[in-house]
C-alpha positions, -999 to +999 in steps of 0.1 A: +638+352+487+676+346+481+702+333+507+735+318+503+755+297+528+787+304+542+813+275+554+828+290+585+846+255+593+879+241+580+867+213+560+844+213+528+810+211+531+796+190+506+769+194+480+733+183+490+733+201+523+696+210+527+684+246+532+651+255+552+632+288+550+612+285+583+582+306+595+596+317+627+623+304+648+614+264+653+583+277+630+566+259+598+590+251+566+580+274+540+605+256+514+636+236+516+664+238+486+695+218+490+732+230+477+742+220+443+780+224+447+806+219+477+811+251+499+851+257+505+865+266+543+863+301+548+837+307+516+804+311+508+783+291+482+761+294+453+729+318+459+702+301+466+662+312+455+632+302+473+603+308+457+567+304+475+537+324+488+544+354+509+519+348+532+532+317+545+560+339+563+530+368+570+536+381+606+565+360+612+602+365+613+618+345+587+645+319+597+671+301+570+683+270+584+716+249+571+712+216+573+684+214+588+663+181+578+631+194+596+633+166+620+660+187+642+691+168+629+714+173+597+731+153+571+764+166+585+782+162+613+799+195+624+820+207+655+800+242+661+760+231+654+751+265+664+760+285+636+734+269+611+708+297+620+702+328+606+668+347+622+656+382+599+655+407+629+619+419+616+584+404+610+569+399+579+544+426+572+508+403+567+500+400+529+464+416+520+441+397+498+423+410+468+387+415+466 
């Protein structure tokens, strides 16, 4: 899975910024990556690969969180806190296992 983040603010955001692939909205973390570089105002940032099982996101809809420290807080204080979300509108087709 790929994602990259998009500073929608008027200030840099800074590298380190955690990055959350969740199983559902307020679901399981599947994997968490943090940024590498700053993200400008008005840009988006590097692209981002998660790698992990598929089944962990199996009948679920898959949720990228920004800044998200899996304790419902961030590293970074921002004005708008809502926009850190991103939910896939579709579940995850279940994964079938060989044999």
């Amino acid at each position: 899975m790929a994602a990259r983040i998009r500073n929608a603010g008027n200030v840099e955001a800074p590298a380190g910024l955690p990055v959350t692939v969740r199983a559902g909205l307020g679901g399981d973390i599947v994997v968490t990556l943090e940024t590498t570089q700053p993200v400008p105002p008005g840009k988006t940032g590097e692209v981002l690969f998660f790698e992990f099982a598929a089944n962990k996101l199996a009948q679920s809809q898959p949720v990228i969180t920004v800044d998200d420290t899996g304790f419902g807080d961030g590293k970074l204080f921002e004005c708008d806190e809502q926009n850190n979300t991103a939910v896939w509108p579709d579940a995850v087709c279940p994964t079938v296992e060989p044999g």
